[in-house]
C-alpha positions, -999 to +999 in steps of 0.1 A: +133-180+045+168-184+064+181-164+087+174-147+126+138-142+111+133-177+092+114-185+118+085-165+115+056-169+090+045-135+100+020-128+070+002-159+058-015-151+023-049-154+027-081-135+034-092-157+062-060-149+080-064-115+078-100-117+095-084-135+121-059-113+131-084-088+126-103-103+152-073-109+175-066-076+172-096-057+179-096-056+216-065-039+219-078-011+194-082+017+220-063+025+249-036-001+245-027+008+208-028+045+214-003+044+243+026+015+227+017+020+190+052+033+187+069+008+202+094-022+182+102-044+207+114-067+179+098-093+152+100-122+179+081-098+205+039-095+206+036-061+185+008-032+199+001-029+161-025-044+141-001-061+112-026-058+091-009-036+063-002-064+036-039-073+037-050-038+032-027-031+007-043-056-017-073-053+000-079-088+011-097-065+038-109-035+034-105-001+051-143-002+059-137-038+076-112-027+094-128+005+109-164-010+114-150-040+133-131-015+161-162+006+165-187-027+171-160-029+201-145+009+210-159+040+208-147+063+186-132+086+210-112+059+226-095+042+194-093+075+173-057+068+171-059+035+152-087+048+131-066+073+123-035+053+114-062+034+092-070+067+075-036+080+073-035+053+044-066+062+028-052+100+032-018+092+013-041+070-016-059+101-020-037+129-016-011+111-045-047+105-069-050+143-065-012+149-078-003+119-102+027+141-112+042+137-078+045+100-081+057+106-122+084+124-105+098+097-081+099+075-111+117+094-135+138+102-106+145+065-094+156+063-134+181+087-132+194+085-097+203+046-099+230+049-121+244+077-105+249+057-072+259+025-090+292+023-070+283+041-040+301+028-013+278+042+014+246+033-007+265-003-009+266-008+023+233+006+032+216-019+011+241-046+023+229-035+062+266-030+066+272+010+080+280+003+115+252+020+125+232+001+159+196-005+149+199+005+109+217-023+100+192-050+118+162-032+096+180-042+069+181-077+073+147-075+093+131-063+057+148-088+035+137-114+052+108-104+064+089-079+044+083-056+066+091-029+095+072-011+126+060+019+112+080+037+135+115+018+126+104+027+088+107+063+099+134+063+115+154+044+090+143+070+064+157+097+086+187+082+089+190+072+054+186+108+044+203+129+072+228+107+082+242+089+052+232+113+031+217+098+005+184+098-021+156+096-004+138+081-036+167+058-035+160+044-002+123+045-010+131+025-040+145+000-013+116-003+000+093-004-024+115-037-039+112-057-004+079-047+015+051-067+013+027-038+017+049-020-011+028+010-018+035+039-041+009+066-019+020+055+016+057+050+008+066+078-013+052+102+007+061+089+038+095+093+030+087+125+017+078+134+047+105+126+066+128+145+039+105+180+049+091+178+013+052+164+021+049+194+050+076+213+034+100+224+055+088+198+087+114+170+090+115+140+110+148+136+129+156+100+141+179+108+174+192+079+195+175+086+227+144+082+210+153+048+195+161+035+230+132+047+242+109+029+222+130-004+213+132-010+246+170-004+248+176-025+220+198-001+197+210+033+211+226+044+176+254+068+181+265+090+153+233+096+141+228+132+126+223+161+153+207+184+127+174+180+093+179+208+070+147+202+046+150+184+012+140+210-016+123+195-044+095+211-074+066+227-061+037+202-051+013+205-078-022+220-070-047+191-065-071+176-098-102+166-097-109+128-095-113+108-125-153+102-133-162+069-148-195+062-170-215+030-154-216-004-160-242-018-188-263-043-176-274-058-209-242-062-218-223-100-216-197-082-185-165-101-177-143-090-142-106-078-146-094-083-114-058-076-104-038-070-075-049-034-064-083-048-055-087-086-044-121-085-027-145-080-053-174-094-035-173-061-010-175-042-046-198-054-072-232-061-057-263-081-070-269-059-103-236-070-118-234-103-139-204-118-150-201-145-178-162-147-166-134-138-143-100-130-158-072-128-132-041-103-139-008-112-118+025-111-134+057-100-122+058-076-142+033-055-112+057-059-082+089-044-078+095-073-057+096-112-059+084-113-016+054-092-027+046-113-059+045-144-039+026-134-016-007-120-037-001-151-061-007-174-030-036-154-019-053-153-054-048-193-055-068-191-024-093-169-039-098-185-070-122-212-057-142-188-036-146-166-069-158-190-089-182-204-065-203-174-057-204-159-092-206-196-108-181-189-139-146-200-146-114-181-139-091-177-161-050-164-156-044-137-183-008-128-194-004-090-189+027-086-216+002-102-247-019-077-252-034-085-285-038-124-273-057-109-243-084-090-265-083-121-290-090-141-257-119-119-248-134-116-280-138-158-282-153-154-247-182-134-267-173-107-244-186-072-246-179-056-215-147-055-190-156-043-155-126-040-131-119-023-100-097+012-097-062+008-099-041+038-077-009+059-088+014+025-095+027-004-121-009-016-124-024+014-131+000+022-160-012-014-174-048-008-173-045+025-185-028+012-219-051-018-219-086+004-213-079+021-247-070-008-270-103-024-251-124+001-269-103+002-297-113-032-304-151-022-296-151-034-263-168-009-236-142-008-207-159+003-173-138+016-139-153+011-107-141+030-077-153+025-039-177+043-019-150+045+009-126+066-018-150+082-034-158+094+002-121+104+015-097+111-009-115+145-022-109+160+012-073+152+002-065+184-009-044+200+018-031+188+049-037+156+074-053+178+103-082+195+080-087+154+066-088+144+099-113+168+111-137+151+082-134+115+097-161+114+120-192+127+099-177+105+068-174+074+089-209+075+099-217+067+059-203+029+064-214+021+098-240+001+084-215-015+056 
């Protein structure tokens, strides 16, 4: 990287790191976190959050982890707002596996908004970080170069994107999507959403410049900033689905793992009563709307690769996601019968495997879908609100204390 930010290496790609910073993190879970968690003092500046987001995302760690590790330290009543934050994430995953449509929405939308705004000059310099505007135009560069934002800086930007300059929120999500590391179709889309007054319809989040003072520290004090949020209006959210059910694995069966980005801890997943004659390995491009974010998983699954085939004693082997037929030809001269692979979420993956799981058993392969106990647990209390979710936390927690 080059640039104010080259000097940081804020995310290295690697489980390991992410248990460290876990661990670093931990003691300042409770109290500490729930009183500066909003505050951006800056990339170069010790952050009150946990920074853990990219690692989640993939789930180099996993929610469970994450939450059983504060709890071994805090009680729950005194870090209940970084558990929350934690579930917050687990709440968007599940309230967007409830209401696919939503997210077929922002994509048909992205489709037919670009070109539209081809020659914007105010989307222009948006993207460029170029609108005058004090704070706005340091995010920018601090996510191109970085891959990332404070939470709270994300929200403001998207205020400020939509009531200020005006312009499409799934535009400037879009934006995001294509430079965060921890690019994630639930927790972006509808956090921007959101902010627009379209997630809690007619509830808007309104970025004013006192409050940016206030909580960078007196870093930006943007002025011109928009003094009023009417609500974005959008289709009605559809009514919630059930989730998907899967039938189990077969044991007698000669199994191979699928893993992909979604999921990259498959040891917290499959337990002793799955056997697998081979690993194949999906990462392509083709899965990232983003080169930061591709880089960064492809270093983390070199890193995993010797781990992988050292507990389960097979081979790994890279498959190419666009060759479809070679991959079931491939499989089929592996002598295998079965393909287990973990749930893929509302996304690029999910579309893949969702193509693949049918030639699979066209071919006479039997395709199996494994889902976690965690989101089995959470997401069907997605169907309304964060507040009635939250109230579930507690009593569902209690399930993986013991994980």
């Amino acid at each position: 990287m080059n640039g104010p930010f080259s000097s940081l290496m804020t995310f290295p790609p690697a489980r390991h790191s992410a248990l460290e910073r876990l661990a670093q993190f931990v003691s300042y879970a409770g109290a500490d976190y729930a009183a500066h968690r909003n505050s951006d003092f800056g990339p170069d500046r010790p952050y009150s959050v946990s920074r853990l987001s990219p690692y989640l995302r993939y789930r180099l760690i996993t929610e469970a982890e994450v939450v059983n590790a504060v709890l071994d330290q805090h009680s729950f009543r005194v870090a209940e707002k970084f558990i929350q934050e934690v579930l917050w994430r687990t709440y968007w995953k599940g309230w967007l596996e409830l209401r696919p449509e939503v997210w077929l929405r922002y994509e048909k939308d992205v489709v037919r908004l670009t070109p539209l705004y081809a020659h914007d000059k105010t989307l222009q310099a948006a993207l460029a970080g170029t609108t005058g505007l004090d704070g706005f135009d340091h995010w920018v560069r601090e996510l191109i170069e970085t891959g990332y934002l404070h939470n709270h800086a994300r929200m403001w930007f998207a205020s400020i994107w939509i009531f200020t300059l005006k312009l499409p929120w799934v535009l400037g999500a879009d934006f995001f999507l294509r430079h965060l590391l921890d690019a994630d179709p639930a927790s972006n889309t509808l956090s921007w959403r959101w902010v627009g007054g379209l997630q809690t319809q007619g509830k808007t989040y309104l970025a004013t410049k006192e409050n940016i003072a206030r909580f960078t520290g007196g870093r930006f004090a943007p002025e011109g900033l928009a003094l009023h949020a009417e609500p974005l209006v959008d289709l009605p959210i559809p009514d919630p689905m059930p989730l998907s059910t899967f039938k189990p694995h077969d044991p007698t069966l000669r199994s191979a793992l699928l893993l992909h980005p979604e999921d990259l801890h498959p040891e917290s997943l499959f337990d002793h009563s799955f056997r697998f004659e081979q690993i194949y390995l999906l990462n392509d491009p083709s899965f990232f709307w983003g080169q930061r974010a591709f880089d960064f998983v492809s270093s983390a699954t070199d890193e995993l690769i010797s781990g992988l085939e050292e507990k389960y004693r097979v081979s790994v082997k890279s498959i190419n996601a666009q060759d479809h037929v070679g991959v079931i030809d491939g499989v089929k001269q592996d002598n295998i019968e079965q393909i287990i692979t973990p749930y893929t979420t509302q996304g690029l993956v999910a579309s893949w495997i969702e193509k693949q799981r049918h030639q699979f058993e066209s071919a006479g392969l039997s395709f199996v879908i494994r889902r976690r106990a965690w989101d089995d647990a959470f997401w069907p209390h997605a169907t309304k609100g964060f507040f009635p979710f939250k109230e579930k936390i507690p009593k569902l927690l209690n399930r993986f204390r013991s994980s």
